[in-house]
C-alpha positions as CSV (number, residue, x, y, z in Angstrom):
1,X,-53.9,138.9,17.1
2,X,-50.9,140.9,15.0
3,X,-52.1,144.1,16.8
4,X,-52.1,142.9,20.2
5,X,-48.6,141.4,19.8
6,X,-47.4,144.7,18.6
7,X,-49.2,146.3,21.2
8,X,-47.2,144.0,23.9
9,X,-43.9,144.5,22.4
10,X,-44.6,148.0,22.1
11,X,-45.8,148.1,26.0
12,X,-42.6,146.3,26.8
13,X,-40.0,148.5,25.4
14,X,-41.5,151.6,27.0
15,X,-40.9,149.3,29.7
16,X,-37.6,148.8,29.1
17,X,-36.4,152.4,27.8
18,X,-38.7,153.5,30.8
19,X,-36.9,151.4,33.5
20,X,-33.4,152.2,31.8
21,X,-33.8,155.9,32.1
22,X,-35.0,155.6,35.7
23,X,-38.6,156.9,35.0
24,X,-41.8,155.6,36.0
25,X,-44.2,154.2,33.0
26,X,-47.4,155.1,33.3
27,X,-49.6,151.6,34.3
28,X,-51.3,150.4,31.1
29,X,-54.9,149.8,32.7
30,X,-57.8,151.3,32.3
31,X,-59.1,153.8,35.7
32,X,-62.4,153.3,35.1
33,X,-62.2,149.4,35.7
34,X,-60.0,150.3,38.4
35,X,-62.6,152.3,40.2
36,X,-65.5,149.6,40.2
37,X,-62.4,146.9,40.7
38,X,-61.5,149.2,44.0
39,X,-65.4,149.1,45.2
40,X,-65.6,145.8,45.1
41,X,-62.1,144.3,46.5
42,X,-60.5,147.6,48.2
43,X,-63.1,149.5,49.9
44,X,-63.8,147.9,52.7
45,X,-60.5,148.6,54.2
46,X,-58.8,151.4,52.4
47,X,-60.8,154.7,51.2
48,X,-58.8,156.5,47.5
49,X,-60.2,160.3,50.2
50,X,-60.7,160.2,53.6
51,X,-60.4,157.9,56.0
52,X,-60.8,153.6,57.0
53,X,-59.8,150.7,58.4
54,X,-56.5,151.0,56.2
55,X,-54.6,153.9,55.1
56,X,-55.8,156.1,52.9
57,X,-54.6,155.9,49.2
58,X,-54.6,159.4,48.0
59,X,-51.5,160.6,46.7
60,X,-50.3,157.0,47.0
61,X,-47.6,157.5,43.9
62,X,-44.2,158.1,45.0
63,X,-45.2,157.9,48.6
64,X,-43.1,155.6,51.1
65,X,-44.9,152.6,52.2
66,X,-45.9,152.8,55.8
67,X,-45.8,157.0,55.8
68,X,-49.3,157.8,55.4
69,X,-50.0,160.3,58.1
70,X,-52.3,158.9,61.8
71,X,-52.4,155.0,60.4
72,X,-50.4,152.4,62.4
73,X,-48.5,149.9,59.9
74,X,-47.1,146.1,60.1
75,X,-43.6,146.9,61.9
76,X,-42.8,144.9,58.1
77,X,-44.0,147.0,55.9
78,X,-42.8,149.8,57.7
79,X,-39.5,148.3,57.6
80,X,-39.6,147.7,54.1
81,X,-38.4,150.6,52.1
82,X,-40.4,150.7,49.8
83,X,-41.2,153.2,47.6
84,X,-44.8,153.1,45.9
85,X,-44.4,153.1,42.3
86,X,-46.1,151.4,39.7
87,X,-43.9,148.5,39.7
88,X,-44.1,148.2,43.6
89,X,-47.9,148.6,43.8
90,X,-48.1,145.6,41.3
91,X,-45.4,143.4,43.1
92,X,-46.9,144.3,46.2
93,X,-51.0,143.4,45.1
94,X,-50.2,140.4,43.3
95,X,-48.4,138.9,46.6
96,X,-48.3,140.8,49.8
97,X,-46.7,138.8,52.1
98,X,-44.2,137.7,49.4
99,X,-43.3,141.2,48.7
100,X,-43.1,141.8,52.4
101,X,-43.3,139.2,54.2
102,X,-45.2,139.9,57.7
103,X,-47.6,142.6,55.4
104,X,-50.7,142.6,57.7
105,X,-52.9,142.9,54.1
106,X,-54.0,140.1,52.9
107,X,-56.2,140.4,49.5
108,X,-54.2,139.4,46.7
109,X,-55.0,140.6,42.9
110,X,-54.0,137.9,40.9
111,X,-54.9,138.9,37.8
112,X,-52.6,141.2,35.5
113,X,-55.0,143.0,33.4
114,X,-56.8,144.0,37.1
115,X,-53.8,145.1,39.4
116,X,-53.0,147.4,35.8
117,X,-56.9,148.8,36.0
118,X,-56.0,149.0,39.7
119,X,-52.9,151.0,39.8
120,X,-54.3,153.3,37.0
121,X,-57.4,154.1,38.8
122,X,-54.6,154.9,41.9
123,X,-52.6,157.0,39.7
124,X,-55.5,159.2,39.7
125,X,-56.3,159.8,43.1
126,X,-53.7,162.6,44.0
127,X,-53.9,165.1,46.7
């Protein structure tokens, strides 16, 4: 139990020195969760290459939300301003609509430790 309290406060002040310094910390899940967590609650609407019902998520990192090229967004989320970070992605998947309210998606990723696997497994799917 002492090492995963020191692991936490370790996690949250590269958190903190992270967010103070403006940089982006690196999500603390684990991709290959995130991969069989994408299959089973992602895939049927959004595709990490190619193509789907929503926008593709490669290169998703650092991307503006609503600017992935020949996909027609919520006029919300296109309104948003949001940049796709880490700490957006999570906001955003543990609440859509109460991130951006009027977000047409609707599947919400309540658990912690699953939008961290998530957004890891994301983090590798670059261009």
């Amino acid at each position: 139990m002492t090492s995963a309290i020191a692991c936490g406060a370790l996690l949250a002040v590269a958190v903190a020195t992270a967010s103070a310094a403006g940089a982006q910390p690196a999500p603390a899940g684990d991709a290959t969760r995130g991969a069989t967590l994408f299959e089973a609650r992602c895939a049927s609407c959004h595709v990490a290459r190619g193509g789907g019902q929503g926008p593709s998520l490669v290169g998703v990192f650092g991307r503006k939300a609503a600017a992935a090229p020949a996909f027609r967004y919520s006029p919300a989320l296109a309104r948003s301003g949001l940049t796709w970070t880490a700490a957006n992605l999570d906001r955003f998947l543990a609440g859509p609509g109460k991130l951006v309210p009027g977000a047409a998606m609707l599947i919400v990723i309540a658990n912690g430790a699953q939008r961290a696997d998530l957004i890891q497994y994301l983090a590798t799917q670059t261009r």
